[in-house]
N, C-alpha and C positions, 0 to 999 in steps of 0.2 A: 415837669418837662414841658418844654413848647409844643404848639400843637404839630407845627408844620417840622419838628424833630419825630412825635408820637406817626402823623402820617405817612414817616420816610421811612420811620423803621416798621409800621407795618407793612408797605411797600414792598419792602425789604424782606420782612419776614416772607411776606406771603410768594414773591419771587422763589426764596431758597427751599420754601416746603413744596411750590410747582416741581421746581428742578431736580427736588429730592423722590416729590412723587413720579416724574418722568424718568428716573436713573431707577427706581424700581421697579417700574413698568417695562424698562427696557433689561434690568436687571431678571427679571420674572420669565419676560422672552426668550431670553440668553440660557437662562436654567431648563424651561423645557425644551429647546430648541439638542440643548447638552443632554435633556434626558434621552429625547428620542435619539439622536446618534449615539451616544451607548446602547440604546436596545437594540438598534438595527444591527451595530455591530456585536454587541451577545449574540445577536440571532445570528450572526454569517458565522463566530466563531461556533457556536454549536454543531451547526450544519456542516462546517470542513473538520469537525472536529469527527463527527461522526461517520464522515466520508472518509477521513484518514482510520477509523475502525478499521469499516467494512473492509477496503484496502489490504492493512494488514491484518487481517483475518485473511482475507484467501490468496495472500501472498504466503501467510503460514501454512493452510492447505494446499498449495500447488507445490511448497517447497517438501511437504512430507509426500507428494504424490509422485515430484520428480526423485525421490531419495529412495521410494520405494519403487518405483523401475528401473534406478539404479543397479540395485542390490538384483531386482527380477532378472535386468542386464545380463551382472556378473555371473547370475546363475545361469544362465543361458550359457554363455559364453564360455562356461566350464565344460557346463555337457557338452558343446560343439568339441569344443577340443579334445572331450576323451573319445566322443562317436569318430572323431577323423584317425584318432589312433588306432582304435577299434577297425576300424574299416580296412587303414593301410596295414593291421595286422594280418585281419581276414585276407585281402589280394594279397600279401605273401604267400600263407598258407595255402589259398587256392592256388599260386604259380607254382608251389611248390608239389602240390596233388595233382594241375593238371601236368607239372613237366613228368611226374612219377609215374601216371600213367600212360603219357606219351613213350615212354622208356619202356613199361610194359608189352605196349601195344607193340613195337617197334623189333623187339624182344622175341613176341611170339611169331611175327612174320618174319622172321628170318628162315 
């Protein structure tokens, strides 16, 4: 080979393994650059991960807490309605005891 052939292409050579070593140095950048934003974002996903738990977790406790005042509710609401019948029985009975003994009383002052 010629000389000034041998010093073009080491030239040459030595340009493409710069360029090679600069695309891997930039390449190197780019890879941690990508590690770190996957870890940040594993961390955010973790974090909302574990906040959508907690969440439903005591959305499942508030829902067995509203279910079971339901049900406390309904039972209330039975005994009102048999205590009102009970009651409007009793005032019968007593209009019926006090008109009986108004009739009594009425009865003997004659």
């Amino acid at each position: 080979m010629h000389k000034s052939t041998l010093t073009k292409f080491a030239s040459l050579s030595l340009l493409v393994l710069t360029i090679s070593l600069l695309n891997h140095a930039a390449f190197a950048r780019d890879i941690s650059s990508e590690q770190k934003h996957a870890r940040d974002a594993r961390k955010t996903y973790h974090q909302k991960n574990s906040s959508y738990n907690n969440l439903s977790t005591q959305v499942t406790a508030q829902e067995k807490r509203v279910a079971d005042e339901q049900a406390r509710l309904a039972g209330l609401k039975s005994n009102h309605s048999r205590a009102k019948a009970e009651l409007e029985n009793a005032k019968t009975d007593l209009d019926a005891k006090v008109k009986t003994l108004n009739h009594v009383w009425d009865e003997r002052n004659r």
